[in-house]
N, C-alpha and C positions, 0 to 999 in steps of 0.2 A: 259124692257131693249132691246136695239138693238145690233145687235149678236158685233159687237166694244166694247160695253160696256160688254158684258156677257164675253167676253175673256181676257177684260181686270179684271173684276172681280174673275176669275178661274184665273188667272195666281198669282193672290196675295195669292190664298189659299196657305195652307203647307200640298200639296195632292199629291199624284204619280198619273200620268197620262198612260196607256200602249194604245198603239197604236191595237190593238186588241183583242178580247174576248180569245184566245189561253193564253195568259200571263197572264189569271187570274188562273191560276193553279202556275203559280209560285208566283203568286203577287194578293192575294184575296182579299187584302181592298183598291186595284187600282181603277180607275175609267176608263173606255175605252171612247175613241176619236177619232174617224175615219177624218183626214182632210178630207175639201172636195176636187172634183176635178169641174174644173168652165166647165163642161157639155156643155155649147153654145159654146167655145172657143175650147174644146177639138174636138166636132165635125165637128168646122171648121177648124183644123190644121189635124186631122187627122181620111182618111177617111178609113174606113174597107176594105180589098182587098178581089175584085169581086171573088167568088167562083166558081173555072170553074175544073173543073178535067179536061178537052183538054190541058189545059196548063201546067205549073211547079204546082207541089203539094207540099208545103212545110210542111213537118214534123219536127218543134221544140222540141227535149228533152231537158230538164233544169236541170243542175248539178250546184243547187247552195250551197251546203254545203258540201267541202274537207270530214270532218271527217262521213259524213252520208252514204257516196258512195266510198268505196273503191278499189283499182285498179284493182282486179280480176275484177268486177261486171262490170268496163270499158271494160275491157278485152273482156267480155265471150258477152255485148252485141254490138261491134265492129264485134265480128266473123260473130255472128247471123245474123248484117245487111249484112256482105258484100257475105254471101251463101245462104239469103233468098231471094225464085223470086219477094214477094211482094214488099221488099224496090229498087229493083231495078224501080219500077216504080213511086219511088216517090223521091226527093230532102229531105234528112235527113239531117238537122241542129244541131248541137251538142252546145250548148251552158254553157260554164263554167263561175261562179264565181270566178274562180282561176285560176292559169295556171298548166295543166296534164305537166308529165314528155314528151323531147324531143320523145323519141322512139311511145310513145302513139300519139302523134300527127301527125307523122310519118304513125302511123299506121291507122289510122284516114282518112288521103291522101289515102292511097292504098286501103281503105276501098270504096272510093266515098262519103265519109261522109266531109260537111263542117265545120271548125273550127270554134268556134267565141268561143274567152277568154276576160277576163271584161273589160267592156263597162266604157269609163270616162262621158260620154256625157249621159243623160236618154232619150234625142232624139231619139241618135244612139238604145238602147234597145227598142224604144216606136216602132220604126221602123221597128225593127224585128218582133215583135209580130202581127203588122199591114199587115204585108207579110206573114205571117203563116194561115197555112189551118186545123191545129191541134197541139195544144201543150201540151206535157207528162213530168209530173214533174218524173223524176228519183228516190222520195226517198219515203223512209217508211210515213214520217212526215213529213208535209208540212208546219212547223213552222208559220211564221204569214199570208203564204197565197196573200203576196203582189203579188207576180209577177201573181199567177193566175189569181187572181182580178183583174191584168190589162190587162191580156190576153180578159178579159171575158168583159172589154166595149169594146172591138174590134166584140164581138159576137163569137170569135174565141171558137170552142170548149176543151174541157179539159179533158184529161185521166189524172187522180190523185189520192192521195190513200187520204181517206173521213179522215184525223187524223187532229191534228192542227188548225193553223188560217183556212185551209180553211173549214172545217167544218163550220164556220159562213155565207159562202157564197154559196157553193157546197151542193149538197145533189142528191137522186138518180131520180130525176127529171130533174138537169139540167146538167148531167157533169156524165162520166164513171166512175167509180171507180175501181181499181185493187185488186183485192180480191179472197180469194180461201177459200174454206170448207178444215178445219183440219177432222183429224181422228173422233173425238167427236162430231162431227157435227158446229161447233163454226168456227166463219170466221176468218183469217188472213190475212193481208192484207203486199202486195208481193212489191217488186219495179219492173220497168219496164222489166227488162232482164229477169224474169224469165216467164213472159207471154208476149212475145213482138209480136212472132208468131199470139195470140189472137188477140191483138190490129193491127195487118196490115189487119188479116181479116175482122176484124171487120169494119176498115176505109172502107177498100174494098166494102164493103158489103152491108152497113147501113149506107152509108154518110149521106142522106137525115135526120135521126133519130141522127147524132151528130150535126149537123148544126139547128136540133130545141132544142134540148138541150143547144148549142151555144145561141140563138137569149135569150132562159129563162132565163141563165144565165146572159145576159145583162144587161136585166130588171134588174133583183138582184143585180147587181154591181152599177145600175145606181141608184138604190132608197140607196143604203150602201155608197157612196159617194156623196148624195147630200149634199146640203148647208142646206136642211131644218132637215136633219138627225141628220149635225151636233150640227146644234142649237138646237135641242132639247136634245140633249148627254149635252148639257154644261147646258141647262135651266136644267135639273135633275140635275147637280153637286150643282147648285144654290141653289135648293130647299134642297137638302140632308144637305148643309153645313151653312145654316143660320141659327142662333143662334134666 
C-alpha cells in the first residue's frame, strides 16, 4: 500500500489514535501517530537563527498550562529575573498559553521581561522559536512535548524537566534537564524558578555544550517527524488490525 491508501485504511478502523507515546498511560490500547512535518518545505520557510552571543540572546520560557504553574511560582521567578546580573544580559521572553492577570503583566514590564500571550497564527509561534537561543519549559510535566519538539527542528536547545511527551524525544544526551537529589538519594524533578540561577549559569558557561545538545536533539526531532516514520506507525496499525 502507498501511505493514501494506508490512511485511508487506519481511518476506517474503530481504533483511538493518540498523538504521542505520553497518553499511553492514560490510553493503553491507543495506537500512537506522530503527523509528519514535510522537512524540504520546513527548511525552506524556516531558517534557524544564526547563534552569536555579540548580539540579542533570546531566552524563551513557556507557560503553557494555567493549572500546572501557579501565580506565586509567576511571582517568585519575575523577582529572580529582574535582581539576577545574569538575566540582565540576556532578552527574556515570557511566553503564555493563556492570559496572566493585569498587575502580572504589569509586572512583567518593570521586570524587562517580554510578554507574548497565545498566538492565533502557528507562523507567529514557529517564529518565536526560530529567534530563540534557548528554550525552558516552566513546568513539572511536559505533557505531549509538542512545543519542545518544535523547538528542537530549530536546533534550538532545551532546559525541560525529562516527564511526559517529551521523554520520547529528550533524554540526557540531547537536552538539560531540571532536576535535584531528595533527601534519600532519589531525584525530583523541580520547575524552572526554583533553579533558574543554575540555568543562567549554566547558559553562561557551557553555551558551546547546549547548542550540541541542540544540533542532537534535531536529528531526533527530524527522524520523530519524518514521513518514513509515519508510514511505518500506520504500516504497524495495519498489520496489528487485519483479520
Amino acid at each position: 500500500m502507498d501511505l493514501t491508501e494506508l490512511e485511508e485504511y487506519v481511518s476506517r478502523q474503530n481504533i483511538q489514535i493518540i498523538p504521542s507515546e505520553y497518553w499511553k498511560l492514560k490510553y493503553p490500547d491507543a495506537y500512537t501517530v506522530i503527523k509528519p512535518v514535510d522537512l524540504a518545505e520546513f527548511d525552506k520557510k524556516y531558517t534557524p537563527n544564526i547563534i552569536n552571543k555579540e548580539k540579542t540572546f533570546n531566552i524563551t520560557v513557556l507557560f503553557q498550562n494555567e493549572l500546572d504553574y501557579n501565580t506565586n511560582d509567576i511571582v517568585h521567578l519575575t523577582r529572580f529575573i529582574f535582581t539576577s546580573a545574569y538575566a540582565k544580559k540576556y532578552k527574556v521572553i515570557f511566553k503564555f498559553n493563556y492570559t496572566p492577570r493585569e498587575d502580572l503583566i504589569r509586572t512583567f514590564k518593570i521586570a524587562g521581561i517580554e510578554y507574548i500571550g497565545p498566538l492565533e497564527k502557528r507562523e507567529d509561534y514557529l517564529s518565536l522559536l526560530q529567534n530563540s537561543h534557548v528554550v525552558i519549559s516552566s513546568h513539572r510535566t511536559n505533557y505531549s512535548g509538542l512545543y519542545l519538539a518544535e523547538a528542537a527542528l530549530f536546533g534550538v536547545p532545551v532546559i525541560a524537566s525529562p516527564t511526559g511527551g517529551s521523554a520520547a524525544l529528550f533524554n540526557q544526551n540531547n537536552s538539560v534537564f531540571l532536576k535535584t537529589k531528595n533527601n534519600d538519594g532519589g531525584e525530583n524533578f523541580v520547575p524552572c524558578h526554583e533553579c533558574l540561577g543554575g540555568i543562567f549559569s549554566f547558559i553562561d558557561n557551557s553555551y558551546p555544550t547546549l547548542l550540541r545538545f541542540g544540533q542532537r536533539a534535531r536529528l531526533a526531532a527530524r527522524r520523530m517527524y519524518s514521513k518514513e516514520r509515519y508510514k511505518a506507525s500506520l504500516e504497524a496499525i495495519k498489520e496489528a488490525t487485519e483479520v
